[in-house]
N, C-alpha and C positions, 0 to 999 in steps of 0.2 A: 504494500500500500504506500502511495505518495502524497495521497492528500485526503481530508477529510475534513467534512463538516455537517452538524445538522440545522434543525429549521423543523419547529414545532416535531411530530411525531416521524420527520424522515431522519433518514442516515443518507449523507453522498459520498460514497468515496470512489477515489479514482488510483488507478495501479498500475504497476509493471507493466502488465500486460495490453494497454495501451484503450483499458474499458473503464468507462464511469457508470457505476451502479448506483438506482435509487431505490431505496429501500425503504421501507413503511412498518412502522412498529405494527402489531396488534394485541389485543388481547389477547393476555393468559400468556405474555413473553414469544407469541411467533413472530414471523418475519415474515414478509411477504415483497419479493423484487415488480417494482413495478415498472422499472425498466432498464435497459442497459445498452450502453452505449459506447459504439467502439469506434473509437479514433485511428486507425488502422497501425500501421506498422513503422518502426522507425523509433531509434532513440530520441530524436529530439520531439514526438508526440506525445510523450512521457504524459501525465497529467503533473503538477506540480501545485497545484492549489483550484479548487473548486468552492462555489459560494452558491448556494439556492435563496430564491427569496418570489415571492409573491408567483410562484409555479414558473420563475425563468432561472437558467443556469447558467453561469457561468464558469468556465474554465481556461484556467494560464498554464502554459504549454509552456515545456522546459523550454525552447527554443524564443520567448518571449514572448509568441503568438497569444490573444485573448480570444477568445468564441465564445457567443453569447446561443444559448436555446431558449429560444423564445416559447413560452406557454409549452412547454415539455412535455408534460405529462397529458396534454389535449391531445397529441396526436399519435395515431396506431401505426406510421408509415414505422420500419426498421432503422432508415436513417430519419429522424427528423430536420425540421426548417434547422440552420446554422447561418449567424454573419458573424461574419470576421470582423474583431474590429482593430485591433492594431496587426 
């Protein structure tokens, strides 16, 4: 794991392996992945820090890159909407 954070009853974290998982408490201590998202391949796709707030995501990219996911969790496609913004 490279970065984590939560925001009310989720967990973000983003890893090695080049994926940011959102994760949803629930009762009675389960875990429930509500989505996961892969940044593809390459050391500098690393995740390096992740922030959720008001259902949009953000993630800073060892490489200094920022990408923002807009309403994340609204959509069912595998990759969702992404802009760049530095």
């Amino acid at each position: 794991m490279t970065a984590i954070c939560t925001e009310g009853s989720k967990v973000i974290s983003g890893s090695k392996d080049f994926k940011i998982a959102i994760i949803s408490s629930q009762t009675g201590g389960n875990f429930k992945l509500d989505r996961l998202i892969d940044l593809g391949t390459g050391t500098l796709l690393q995740p390096k820090s992740v922030d959720f707030f008001n259902g949009n995501l953000l993630v800073g990219l060892r490489n200094g890159t920022i990408i923002e996911y807009p309403k994340v969790l609204e959509s069912s496609d595998s990759n969702p909407e992404q802009r760049l913004l530095v």
